[in-house]
DSSP file (Angstrom, degrees, kcal/mol; ACC not computed):
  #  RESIDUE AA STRUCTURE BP1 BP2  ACC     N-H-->O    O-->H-N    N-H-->O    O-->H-N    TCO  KAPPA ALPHA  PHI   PSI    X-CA   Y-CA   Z-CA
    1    1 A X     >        0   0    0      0, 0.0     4,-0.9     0, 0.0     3,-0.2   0.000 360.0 360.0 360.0 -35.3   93.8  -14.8   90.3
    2    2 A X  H >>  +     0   0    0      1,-0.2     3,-2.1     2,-0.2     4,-0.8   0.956 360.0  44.9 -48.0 -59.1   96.3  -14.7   86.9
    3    3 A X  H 3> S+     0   0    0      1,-0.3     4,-2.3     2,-0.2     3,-0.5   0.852 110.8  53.4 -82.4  -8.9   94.3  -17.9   85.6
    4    4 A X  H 3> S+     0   0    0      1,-0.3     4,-0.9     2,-0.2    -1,-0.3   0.664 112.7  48.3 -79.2  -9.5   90.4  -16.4   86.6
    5    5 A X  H << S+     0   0    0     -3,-2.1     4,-0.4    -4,-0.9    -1,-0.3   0.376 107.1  48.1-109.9   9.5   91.3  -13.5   84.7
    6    6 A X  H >X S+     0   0    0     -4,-0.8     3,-0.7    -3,-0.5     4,-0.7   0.855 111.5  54.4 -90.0 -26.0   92.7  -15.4   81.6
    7    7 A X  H ><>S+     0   0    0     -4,-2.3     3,-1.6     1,-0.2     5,-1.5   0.959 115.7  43.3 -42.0 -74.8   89.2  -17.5   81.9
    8    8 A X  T 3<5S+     0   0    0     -4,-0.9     3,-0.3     4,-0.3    -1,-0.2   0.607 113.8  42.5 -59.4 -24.3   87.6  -13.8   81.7
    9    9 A X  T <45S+     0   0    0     -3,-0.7    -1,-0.3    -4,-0.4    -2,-0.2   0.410 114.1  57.6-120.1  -4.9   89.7  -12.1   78.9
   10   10 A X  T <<5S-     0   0    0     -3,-1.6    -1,-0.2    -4,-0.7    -2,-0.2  -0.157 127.3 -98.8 -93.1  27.2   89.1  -15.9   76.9
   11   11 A X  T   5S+     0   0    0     -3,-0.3    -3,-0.2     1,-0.1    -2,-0.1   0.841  99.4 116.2  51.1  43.8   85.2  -15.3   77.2
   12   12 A X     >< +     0   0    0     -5,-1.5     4,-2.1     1,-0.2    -4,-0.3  -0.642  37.9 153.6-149.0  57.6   84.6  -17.2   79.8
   13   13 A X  H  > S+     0   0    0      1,-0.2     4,-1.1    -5,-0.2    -5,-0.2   0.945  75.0  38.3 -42.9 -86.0   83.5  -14.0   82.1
   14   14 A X  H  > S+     0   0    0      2,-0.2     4,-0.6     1,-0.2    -1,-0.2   0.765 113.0  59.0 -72.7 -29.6   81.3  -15.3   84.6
   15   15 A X  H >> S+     0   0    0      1,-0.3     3,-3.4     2,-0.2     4,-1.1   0.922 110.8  41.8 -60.0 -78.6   83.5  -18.6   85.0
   16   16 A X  H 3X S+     0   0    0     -4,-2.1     4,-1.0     1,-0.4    -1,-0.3   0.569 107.7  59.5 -47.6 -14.7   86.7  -16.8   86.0
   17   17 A X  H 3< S+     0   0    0     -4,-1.1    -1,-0.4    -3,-0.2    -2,-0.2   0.251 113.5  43.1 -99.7  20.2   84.9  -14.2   88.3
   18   18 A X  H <X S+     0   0    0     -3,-3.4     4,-1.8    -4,-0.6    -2,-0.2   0.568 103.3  55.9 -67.8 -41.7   83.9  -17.1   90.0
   19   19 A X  H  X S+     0   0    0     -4,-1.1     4,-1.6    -5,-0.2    -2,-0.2   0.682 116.6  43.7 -57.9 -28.2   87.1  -18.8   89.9
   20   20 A X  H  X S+     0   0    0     -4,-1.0     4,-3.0    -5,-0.4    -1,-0.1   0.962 107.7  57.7 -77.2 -40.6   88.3  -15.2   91.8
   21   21 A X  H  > S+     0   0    0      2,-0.2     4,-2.4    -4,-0.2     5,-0.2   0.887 114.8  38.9 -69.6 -58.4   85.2  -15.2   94.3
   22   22 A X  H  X S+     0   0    0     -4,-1.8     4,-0.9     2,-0.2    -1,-0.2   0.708 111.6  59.4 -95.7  -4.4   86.4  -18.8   95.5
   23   23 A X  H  X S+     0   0    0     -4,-1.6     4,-1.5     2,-0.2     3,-0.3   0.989 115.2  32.6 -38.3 -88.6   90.1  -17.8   95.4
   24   24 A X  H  X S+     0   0    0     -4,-3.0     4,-7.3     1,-0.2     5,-0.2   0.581 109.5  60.9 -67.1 -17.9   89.7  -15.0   97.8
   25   25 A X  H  X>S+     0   0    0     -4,-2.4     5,-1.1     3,-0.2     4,-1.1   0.957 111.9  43.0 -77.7 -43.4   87.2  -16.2   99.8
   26   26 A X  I  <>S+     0   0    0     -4,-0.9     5,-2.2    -3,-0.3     6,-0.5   0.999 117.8  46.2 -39.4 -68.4   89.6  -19.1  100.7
   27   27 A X  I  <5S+     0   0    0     -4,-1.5     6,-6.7     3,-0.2     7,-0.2   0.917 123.2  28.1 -26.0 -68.0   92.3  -17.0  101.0
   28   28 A X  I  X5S+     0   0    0     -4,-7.3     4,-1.0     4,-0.2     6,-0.2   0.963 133.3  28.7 -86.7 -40.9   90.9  -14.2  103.0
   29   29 A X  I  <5S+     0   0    0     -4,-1.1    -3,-0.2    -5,-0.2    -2,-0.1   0.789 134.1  28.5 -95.3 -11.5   88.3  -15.9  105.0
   30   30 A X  I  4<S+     0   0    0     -5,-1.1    -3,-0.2    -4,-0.4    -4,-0.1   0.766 130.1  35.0 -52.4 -58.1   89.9  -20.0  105.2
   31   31 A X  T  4<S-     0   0    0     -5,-2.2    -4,-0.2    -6,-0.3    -2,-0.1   0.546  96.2-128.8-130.8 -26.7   93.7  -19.1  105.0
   32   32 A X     <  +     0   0    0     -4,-1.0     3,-0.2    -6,-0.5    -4,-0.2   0.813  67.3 133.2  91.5  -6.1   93.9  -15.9  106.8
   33   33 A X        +     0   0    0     -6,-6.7    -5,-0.1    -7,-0.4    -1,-0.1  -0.303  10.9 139.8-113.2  55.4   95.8  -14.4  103.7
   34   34 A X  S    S+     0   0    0     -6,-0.2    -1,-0.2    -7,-0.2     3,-0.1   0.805  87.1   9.2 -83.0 -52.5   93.8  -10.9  103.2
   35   35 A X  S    S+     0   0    0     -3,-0.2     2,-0.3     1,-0.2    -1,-0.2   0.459 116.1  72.5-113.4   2.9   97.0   -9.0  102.3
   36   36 A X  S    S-     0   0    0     20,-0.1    -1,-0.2    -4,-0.1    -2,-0.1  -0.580  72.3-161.9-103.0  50.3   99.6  -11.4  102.0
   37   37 A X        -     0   0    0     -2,-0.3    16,-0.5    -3,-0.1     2,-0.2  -0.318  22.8-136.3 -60.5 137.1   98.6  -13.1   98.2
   38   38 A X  B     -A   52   0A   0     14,-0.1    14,-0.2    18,-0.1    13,-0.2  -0.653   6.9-136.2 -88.5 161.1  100.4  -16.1   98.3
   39   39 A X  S    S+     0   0    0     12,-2.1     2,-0.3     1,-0.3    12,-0.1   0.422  86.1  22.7 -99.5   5.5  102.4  -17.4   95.1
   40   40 A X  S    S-     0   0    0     10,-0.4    10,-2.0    11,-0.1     2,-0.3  -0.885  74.0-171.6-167.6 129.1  101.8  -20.7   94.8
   41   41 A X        -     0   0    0     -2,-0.3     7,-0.2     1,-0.2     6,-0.1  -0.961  27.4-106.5-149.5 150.9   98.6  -22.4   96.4
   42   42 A X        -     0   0    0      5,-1.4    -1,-0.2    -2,-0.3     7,-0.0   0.445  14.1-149.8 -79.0-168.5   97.7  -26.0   96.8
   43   43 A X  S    S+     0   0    0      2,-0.0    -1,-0.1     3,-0.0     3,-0.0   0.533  93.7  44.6-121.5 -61.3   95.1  -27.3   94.7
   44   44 A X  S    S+     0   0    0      1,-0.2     0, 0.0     2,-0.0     0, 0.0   0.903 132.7  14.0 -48.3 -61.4   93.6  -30.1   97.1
   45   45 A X  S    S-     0   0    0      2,-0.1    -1,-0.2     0, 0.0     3,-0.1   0.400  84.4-128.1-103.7   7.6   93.7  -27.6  100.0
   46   46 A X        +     0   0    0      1,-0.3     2,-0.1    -3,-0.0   -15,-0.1   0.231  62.1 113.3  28.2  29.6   94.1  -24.3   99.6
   47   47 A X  S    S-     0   0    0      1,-0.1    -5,-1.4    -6,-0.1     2,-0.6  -0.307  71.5 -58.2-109.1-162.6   96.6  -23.4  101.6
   48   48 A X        +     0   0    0     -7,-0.2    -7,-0.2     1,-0.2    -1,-0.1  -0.658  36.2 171.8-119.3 133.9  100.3  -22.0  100.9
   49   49 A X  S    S+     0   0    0     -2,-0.6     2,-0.3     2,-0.1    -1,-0.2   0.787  74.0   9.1 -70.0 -28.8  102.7  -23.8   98.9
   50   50 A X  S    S-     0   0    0    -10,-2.0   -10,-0.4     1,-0.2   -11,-0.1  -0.743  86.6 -96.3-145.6-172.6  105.4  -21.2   98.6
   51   51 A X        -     0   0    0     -2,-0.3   -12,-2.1     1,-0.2    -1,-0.2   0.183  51.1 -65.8-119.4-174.4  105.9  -17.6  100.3
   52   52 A X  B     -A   38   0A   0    -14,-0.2     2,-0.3   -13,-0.1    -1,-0.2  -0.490  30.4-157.2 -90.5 154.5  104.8  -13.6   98.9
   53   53 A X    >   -     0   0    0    -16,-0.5     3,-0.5    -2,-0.1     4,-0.2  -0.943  23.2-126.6-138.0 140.0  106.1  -11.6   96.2
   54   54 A X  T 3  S+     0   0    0     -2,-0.3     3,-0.3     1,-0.2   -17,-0.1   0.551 108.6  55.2 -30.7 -39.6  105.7   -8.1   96.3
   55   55 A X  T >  S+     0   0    0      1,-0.2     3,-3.2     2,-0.1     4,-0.4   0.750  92.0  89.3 -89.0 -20.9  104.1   -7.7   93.1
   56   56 A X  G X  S+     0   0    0     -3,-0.5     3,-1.3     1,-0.3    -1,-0.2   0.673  80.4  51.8  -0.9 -53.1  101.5  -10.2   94.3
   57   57 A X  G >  S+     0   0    0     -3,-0.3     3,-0.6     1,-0.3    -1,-0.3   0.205  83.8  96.5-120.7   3.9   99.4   -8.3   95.7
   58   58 A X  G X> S+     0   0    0     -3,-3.2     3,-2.2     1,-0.2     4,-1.5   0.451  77.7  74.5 -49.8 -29.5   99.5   -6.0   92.0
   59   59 A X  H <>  +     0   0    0     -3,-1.3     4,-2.0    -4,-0.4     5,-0.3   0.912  69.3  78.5 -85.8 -20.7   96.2   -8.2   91.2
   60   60 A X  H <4 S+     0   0    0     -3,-0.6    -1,-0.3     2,-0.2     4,-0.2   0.730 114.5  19.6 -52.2  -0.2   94.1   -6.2   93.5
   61   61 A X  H X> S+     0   0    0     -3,-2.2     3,-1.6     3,-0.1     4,-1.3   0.792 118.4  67.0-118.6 -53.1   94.0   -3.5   90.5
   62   62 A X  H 3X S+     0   0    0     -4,-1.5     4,-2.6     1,-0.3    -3,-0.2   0.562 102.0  48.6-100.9 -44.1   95.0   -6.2   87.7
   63   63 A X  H 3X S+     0   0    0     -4,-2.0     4,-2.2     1,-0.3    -1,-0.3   0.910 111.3  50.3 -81.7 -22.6   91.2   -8.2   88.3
   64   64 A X  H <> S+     0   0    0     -3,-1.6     4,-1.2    -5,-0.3    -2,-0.3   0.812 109.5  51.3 -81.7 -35.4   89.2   -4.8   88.1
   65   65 A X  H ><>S+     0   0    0     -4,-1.3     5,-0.9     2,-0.2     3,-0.7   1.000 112.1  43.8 -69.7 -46.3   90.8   -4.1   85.1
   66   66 A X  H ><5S+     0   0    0     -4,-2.6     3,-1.4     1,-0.2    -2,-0.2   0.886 114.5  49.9 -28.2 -58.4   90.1   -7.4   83.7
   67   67 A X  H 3<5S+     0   0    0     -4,-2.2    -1,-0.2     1,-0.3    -2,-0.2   0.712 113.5  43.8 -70.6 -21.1   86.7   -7.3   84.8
   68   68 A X  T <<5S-     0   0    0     -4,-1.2    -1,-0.3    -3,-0.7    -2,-0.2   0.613 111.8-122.1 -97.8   3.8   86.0   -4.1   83.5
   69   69 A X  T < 5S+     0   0    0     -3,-1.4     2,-0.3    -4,-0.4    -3,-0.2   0.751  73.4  99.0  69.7  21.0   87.9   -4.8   80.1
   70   70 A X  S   <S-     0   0    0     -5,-0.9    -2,-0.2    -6,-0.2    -1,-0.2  -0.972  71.5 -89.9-147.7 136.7   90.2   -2.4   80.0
   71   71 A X     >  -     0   0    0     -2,-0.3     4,-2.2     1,-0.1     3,-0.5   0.025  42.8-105.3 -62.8-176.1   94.4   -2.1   80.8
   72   72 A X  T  4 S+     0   0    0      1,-0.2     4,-0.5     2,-0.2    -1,-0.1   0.884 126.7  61.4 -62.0 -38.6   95.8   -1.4   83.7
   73   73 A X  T  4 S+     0   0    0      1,-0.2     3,-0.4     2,-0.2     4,-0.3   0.787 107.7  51.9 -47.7 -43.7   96.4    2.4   81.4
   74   74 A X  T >4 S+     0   0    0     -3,-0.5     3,-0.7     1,-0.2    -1,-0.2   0.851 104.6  50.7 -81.0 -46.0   92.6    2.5   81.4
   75   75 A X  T 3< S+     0   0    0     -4,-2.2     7,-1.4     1,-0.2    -1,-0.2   0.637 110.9  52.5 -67.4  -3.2   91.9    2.0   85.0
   76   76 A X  T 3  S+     0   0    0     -4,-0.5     2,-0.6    -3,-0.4    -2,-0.2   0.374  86.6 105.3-123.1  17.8   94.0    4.4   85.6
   77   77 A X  S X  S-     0   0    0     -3,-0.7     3,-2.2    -4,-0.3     5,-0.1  -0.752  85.3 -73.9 -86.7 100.0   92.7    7.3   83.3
   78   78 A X  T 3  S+     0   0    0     -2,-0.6    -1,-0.2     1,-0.3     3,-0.1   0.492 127.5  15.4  20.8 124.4   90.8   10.4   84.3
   79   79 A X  T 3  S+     0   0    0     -3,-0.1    -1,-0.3     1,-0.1     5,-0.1   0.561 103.7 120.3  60.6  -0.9   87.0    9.3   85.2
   80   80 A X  S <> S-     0   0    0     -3,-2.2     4,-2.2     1,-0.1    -5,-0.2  -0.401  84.2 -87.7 -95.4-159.3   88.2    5.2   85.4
   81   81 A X  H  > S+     0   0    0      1,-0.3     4,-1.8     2,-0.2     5,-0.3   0.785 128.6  53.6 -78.6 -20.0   87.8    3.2   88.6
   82   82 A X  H >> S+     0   0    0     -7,-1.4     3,-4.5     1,-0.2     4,-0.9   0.936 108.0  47.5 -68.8 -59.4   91.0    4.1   90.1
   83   83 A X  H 3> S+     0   0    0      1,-0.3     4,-2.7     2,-0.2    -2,-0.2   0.814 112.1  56.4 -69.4 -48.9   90.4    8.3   89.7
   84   84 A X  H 3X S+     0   0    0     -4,-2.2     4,-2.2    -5,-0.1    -1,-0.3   0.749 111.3  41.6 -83.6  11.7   86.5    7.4   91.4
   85   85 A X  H XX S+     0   0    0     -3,-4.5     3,-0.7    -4,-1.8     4,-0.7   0.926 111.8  50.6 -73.0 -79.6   88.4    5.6   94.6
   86   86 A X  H >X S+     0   0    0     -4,-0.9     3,-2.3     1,-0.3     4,-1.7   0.765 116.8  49.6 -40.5 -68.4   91.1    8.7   94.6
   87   87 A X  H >X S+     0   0    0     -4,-2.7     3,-3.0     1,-0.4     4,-0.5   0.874 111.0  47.8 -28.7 -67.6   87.2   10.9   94.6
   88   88 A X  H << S+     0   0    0     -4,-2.2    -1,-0.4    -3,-0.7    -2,-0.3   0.510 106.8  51.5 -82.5  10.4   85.7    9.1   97.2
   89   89 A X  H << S+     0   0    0     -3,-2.3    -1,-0.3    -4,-0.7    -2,-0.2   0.447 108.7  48.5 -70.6   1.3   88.2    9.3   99.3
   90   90 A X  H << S+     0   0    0     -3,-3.0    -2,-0.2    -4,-1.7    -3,-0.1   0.358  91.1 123.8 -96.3   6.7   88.7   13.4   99.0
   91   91 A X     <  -     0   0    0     -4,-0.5     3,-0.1    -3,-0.1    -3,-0.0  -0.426  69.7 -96.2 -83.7 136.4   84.9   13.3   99.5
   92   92 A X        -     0   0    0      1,-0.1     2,-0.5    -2,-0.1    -1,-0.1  -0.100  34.7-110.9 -51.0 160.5   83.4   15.4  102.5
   93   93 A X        -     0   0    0      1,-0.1     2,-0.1    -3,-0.1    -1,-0.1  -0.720  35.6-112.3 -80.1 124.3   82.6   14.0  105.5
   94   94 A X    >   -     0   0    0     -2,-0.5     3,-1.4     1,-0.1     2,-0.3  -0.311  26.1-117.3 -54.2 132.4   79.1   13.8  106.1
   95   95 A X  T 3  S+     0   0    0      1,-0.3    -1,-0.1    -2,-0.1    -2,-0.0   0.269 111.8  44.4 -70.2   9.1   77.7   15.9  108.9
   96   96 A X  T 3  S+     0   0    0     -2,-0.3     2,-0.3     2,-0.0    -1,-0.3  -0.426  85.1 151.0-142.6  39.0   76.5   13.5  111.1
   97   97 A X    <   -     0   0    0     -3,-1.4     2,-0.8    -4,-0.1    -4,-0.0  -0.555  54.5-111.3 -77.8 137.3   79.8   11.2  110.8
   98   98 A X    >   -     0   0    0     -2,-0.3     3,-0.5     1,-0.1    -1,-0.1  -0.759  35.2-177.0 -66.4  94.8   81.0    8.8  113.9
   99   99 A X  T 3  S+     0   0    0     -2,-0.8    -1,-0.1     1,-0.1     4,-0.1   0.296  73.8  68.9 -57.7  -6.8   84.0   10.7  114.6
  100  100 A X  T 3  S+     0   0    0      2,-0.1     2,-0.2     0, 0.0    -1,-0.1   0.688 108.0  34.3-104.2 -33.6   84.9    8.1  117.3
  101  101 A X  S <  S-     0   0    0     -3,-0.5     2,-0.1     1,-0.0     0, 0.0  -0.781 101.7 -71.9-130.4-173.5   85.6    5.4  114.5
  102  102 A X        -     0   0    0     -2,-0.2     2,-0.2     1,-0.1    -2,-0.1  -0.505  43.6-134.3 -79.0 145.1   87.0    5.2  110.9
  103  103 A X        -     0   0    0     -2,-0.1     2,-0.4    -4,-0.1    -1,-0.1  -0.544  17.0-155.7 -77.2 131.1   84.7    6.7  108.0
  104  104 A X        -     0   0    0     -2,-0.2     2,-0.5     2,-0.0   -15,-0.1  -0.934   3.2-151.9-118.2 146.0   84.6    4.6  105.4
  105  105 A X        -     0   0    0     -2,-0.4   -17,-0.1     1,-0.1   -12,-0.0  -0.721  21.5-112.1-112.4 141.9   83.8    6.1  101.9
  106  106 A X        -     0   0    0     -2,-0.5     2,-0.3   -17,-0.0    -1,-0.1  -0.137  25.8-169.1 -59.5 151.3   82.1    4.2   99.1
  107  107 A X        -     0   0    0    -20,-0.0   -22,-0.1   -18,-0.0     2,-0.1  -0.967  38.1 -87.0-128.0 152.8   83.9    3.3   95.9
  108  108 A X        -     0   0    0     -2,-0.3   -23,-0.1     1,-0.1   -24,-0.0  -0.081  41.8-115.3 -46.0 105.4   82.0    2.0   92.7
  109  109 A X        -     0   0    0     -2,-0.1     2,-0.5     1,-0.1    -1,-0.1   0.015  23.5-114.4 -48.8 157.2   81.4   -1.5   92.4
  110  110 A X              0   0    0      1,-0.2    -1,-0.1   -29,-0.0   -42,-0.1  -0.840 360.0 360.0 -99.1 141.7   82.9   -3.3   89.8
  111  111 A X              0   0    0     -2,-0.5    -1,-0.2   -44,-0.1    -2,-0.1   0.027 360.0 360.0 -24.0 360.0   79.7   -4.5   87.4
């Protein structure tokens, strides 16, 4: 994900959010690796060369910032993307909600 968002923050937007798009869809739907980012991944196949790091798993906020331009200090600012997840999740429950399974609430799509 590090190099699809230096491809994005070198002006080369749409390449690297592509390069991310075929990252994770290997990753989660191929490889099975949905919360687990691996640190090292093959080139040929895409599966994993070398084990997790904790901070891994730091690009789930790290590509939205990218993609939105802004630092991590900026997603994370009064009205940015983090503060409208926080929202919709403190958001009512709708009055005709499936209590039986989990609600889920929308959060803003990244542009």
């Amino acid at each position: 994900m590090m190099l699809g968002m230096v491809f994005m923050l070198e002006g080369q937007r749409e390449y690297g959010l592509e390069f991310i798009r075929k990252l994770q869809y290997s990753n989660g739907l191929v490889q099975g690796h949905n919360w687990d980012l691996p640190c090292i991944i093959r080139g040929d196949t895409g599966e994993r060369n070398s084990g997790t790091d904790y901070y891994q798993n730091m690009m789930l906020w790290a590509v939205p910032a990218s993609v939105l331009g802004v630092g991590l200090a900026g997603l994370c600012a009064p009205g940015g993307y983090v503060d409208a997840i926080l929202q919709a999740g403190r958001g009512a429950k709708p009055k005709d909600a499936n209590t039986s399974s989990t609600i889920v609430y929308s959060v803003p799509l990244i542009p």
